[in-house]
C-alpha positions in Angstrom: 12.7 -9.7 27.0 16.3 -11.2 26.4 15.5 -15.2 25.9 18.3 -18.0 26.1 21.7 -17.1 24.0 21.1 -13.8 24.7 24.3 -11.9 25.3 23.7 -10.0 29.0 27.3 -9.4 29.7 27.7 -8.3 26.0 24.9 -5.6 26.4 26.1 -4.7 29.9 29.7 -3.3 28.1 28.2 -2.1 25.3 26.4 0.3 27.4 28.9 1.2 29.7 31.4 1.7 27.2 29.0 3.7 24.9 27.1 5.8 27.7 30.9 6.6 28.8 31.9 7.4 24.5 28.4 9.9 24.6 29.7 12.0 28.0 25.7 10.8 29.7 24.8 10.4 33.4 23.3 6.8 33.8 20.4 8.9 35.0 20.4 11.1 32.0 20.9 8.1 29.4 17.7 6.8 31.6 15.9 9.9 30.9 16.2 10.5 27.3 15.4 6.8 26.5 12.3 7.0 28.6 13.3 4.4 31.1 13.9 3.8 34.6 17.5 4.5 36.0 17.1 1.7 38.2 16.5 -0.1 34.8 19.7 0.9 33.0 22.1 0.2 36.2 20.3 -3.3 36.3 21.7 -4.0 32.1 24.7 -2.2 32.8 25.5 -4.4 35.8 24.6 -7.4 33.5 21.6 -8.1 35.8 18.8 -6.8 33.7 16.6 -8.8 31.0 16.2 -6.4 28.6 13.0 -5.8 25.8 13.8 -5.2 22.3 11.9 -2.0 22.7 14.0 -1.1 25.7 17.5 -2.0 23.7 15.9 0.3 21.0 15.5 2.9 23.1 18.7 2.7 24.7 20.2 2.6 20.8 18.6 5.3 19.2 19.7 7.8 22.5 23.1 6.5 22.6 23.2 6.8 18.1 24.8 3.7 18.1 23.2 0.1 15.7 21.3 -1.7 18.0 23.4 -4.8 17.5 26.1 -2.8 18.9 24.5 -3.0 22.4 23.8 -6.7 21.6 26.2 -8.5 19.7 28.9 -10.7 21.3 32.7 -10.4 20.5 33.1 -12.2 17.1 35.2 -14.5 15.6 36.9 -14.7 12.3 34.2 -17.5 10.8 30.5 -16.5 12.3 28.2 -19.3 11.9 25.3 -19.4 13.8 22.6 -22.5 14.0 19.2 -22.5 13.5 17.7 -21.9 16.6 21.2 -20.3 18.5 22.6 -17.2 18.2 21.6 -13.6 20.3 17.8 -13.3 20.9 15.5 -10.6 21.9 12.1 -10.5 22.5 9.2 -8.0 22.3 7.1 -7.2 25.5 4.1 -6.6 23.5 4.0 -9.4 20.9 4.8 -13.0 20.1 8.2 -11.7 18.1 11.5 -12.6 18.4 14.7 -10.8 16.8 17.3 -13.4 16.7 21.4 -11.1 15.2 23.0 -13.1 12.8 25.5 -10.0 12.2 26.0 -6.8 12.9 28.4 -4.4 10.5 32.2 -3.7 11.2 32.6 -0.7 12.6 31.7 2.3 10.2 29.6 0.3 8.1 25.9 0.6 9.0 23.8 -2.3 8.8 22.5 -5.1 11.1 21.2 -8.3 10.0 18.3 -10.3 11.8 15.9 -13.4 11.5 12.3 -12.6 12.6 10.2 -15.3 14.5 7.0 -14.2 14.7 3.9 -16.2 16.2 0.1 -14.8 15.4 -1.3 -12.7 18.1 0.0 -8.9 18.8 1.7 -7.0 16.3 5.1 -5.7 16.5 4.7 -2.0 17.2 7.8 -0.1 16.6 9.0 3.1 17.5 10.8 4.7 15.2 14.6 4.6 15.2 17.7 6.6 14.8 17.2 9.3 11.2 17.8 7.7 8.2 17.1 4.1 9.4 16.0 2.2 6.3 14.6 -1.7 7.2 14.6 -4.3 4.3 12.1 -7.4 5.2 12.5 -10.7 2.8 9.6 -13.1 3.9 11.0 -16.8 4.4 7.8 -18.4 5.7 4.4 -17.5 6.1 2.5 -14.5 5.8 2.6 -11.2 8.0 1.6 -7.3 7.2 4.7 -5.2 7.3 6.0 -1.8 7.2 4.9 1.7 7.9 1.9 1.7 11.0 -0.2 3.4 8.7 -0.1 1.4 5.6 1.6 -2.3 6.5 1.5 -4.4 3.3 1.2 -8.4 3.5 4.4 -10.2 2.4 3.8 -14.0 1.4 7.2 -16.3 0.9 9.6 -14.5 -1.1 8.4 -11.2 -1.2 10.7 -8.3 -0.4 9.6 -4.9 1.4 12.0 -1.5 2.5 10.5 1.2 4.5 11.8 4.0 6.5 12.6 2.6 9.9 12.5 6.3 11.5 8.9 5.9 11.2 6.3 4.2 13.5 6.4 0.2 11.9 4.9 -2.9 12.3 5.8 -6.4 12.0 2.0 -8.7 12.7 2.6 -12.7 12.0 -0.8 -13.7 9.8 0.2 -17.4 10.3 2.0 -19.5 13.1 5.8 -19.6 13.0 6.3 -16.8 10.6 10.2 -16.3 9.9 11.7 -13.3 8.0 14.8 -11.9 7.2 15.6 -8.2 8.4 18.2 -5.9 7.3 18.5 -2.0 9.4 20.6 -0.3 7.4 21.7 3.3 9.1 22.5 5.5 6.1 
């Protein structure tokens, strides 16, 4: 679920404007992303409190970055606090995606810090073809990558794997924090 600094009104034009740029029905958009229609007019009215794994959905159906349905209008200097910044929850697990910057337009890559809390794993779906995720692990310990095989990153260590394939992201230790790059090749 969307938490504080989260941009709603941002999310609702990004998905009018790019349901509109694809040619979709609301009800079609709905469909294909495996949602509710009463759920998409809810974030495209800016009423809705969207799950990363919905926002995922709704990016990989509309081909667009999902920090293109999330991020804010920008300006020239970008700094973001600790703490601040564009945040997006998971509905299944103590995990929070927090944007620190999203590419210019036709460059493809999206950059996140992970907050991630011991409990459920981070199941993901996977994501638009040719998704690649890069994972440096700031602190504490969590198993990452491909469902089938995650490996367990410690301070420091440094993981890519392809993000169009089921992934995980599972915290081994309280108030894990990475740094994720989705690159869309």
């Amino acid at each position: 679920m969307v938490e504080s600094g989260a941009p709603i009104a941002a999310i609702a034009a990004a998905l009018q404007r790019e349901r509109k740029r694809v040619g979709l029905s609301s009800a079609e958009v709905a469909r294909r992303a495996g949602i509710a229609k009463s759920t998409l007019s809810q974030l495209e009215s800016g009423t809705g409190n969207p799950s990363v794994e919905t926002l995922w959905a709704l990016s990989v159906t509309l081909d667009v970055p999902f920090a293109q349905l999330v991020e804010p209008a920008r300006p020239r200097v970008h700094l973001i606090r600790a703490g601040d910044g564009p945040r997006i929850g998971s509905e299944h697990a103590d995990y929070v995606a927090t944007l620190l910057a999203s590419c210019p337009p036709h460059a493809r890559r999206d950059l996140y810090i992970i907050n991630a809390q011991v409990g459920d794993a981070r199941q993901a779906d996977p994501h638009s073809p040719g998704v690649v995720e890069h994972v440096v692990m700031s602190v504490g310990r969590a198993l990452v990558g491909p469902t089938e095989d995650p490996v367990e990153l410690h301070p420091g260590d440094y993981i890519s794997y392809p993000g169009d394939q089921p992934h995980t992201f599972e915290a081994l230790e309280p108030n894990t924090v990475a740094v994720l790059v989705s690159e869309h090749l």
